[in-house]
C-alpha positions, 0 to 999 in steps of 0.5 A: 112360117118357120122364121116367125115360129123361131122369133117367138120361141127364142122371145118367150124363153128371152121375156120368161127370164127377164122377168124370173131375174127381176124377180130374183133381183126384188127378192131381197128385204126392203126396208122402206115402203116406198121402194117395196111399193116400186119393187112390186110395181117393177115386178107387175109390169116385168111379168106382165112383159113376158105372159103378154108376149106369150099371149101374143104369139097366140093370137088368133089374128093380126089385130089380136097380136098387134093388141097384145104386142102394144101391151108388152110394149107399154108394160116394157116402157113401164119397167124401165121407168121406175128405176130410172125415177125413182 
């Protein structure tokens, strides 16, 4: 249980600050919409890694982690996909 309750806190801390350092990255003024459009999508789905994953390590149940781990998941694939097409 201890080795668990140490993966969940070092990746809370971990997904708490990729999503704090994307959104400092997007801080900055863009000038066209579109890319405000992605900016804020890539900031969405950034944050919704780590609040997921948090929710995760919360789950009453295996069918309930394994719920929101595909979540953080999906949302992961997504952050990474608009910047490579974009």
């Amino acid at each position: 249980m201890k080795q668990e309750e140490n993966f969940n806190e070092k990746y809370r801390k971990r997904t708490f600050l990729f999503s704090v350092q994307v959104c400092k990255f997007f801080n900055k003024s863009f000038s066209k919409l579109s890319n405000k459009v992605i900016a804020n999508q890539i900031v969405r789905s950034s944050t919704s890694v780590a609040s997921n994953f948090r929710a995760a390590t919360r789950g009453r149940s295996f069918a309930e982690y394994y719920s929101k781990m595909c979540i953080v998941v999906e949302e992961c694939d997504e952050t990474i996909y608009w910047p490579q097409n974009s």
